[in-house]
C-alpha positions in Angstrom: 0.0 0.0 0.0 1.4 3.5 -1.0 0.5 6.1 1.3 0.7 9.6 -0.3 2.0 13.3 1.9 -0.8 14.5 1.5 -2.9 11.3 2.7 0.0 10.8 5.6 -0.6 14.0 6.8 -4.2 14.7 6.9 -5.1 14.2 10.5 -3.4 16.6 12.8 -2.5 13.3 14.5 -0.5 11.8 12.0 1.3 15.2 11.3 2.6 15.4 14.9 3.4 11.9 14.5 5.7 13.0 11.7 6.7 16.1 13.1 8.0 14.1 16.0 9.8 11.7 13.7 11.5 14.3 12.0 12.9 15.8 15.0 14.0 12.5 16.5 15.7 11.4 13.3 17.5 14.6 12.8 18.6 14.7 16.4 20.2 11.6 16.2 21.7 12.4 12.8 23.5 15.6 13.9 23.9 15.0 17.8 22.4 18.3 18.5 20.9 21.1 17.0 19.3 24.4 18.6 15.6 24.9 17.9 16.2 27.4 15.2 18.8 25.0 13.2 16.3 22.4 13.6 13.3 24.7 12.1 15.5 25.8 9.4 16.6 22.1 8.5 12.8 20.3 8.4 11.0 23.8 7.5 9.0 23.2 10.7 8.2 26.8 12.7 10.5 27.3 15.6 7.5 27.5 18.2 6.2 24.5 16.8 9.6 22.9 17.0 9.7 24.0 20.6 6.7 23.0 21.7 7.4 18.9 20.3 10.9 19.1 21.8 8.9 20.2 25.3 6.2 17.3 25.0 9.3 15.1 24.0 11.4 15.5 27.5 8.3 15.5 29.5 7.3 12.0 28.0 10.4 10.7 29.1 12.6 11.7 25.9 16.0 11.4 27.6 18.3 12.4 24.7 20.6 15.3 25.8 20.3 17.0 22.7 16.4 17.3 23.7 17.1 19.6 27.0 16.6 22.5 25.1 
């Protein structure tokens, strides 16, 4: 089955879902990354990039790159 963007990201479920994935794969790609180098590379706003990285280390996200 071939899921399209525009099908994957339809619910705002499945957009945080990838937003989320985005941000954990980069992380553990570069190591670390501020919020605004993180926005910049995904195209993702810096408050909204905040606001996952937030949800992230409350959940229990124990990267140190996640701290803020």
């Amino acid at each position: 089955m071939i899921i399209t963007r525009e099908k994957a990201l339809s619910t705002p479920q499945s957009m945080r879902h990838t937003v989320r994935r985005a941000l954990r794969s980069s992380l553990l790609e570069l190591g670390s990354g501020t919020k605004a180098e993180l926005s910049d590379k995904l195209g993702i706003s810096f408050p909204t990039v905040g606001k996952v990285l937030e949800q992230m280390k409350q959940e229990g996200g124990s990267h140190p790159a996640w701290t803020g």
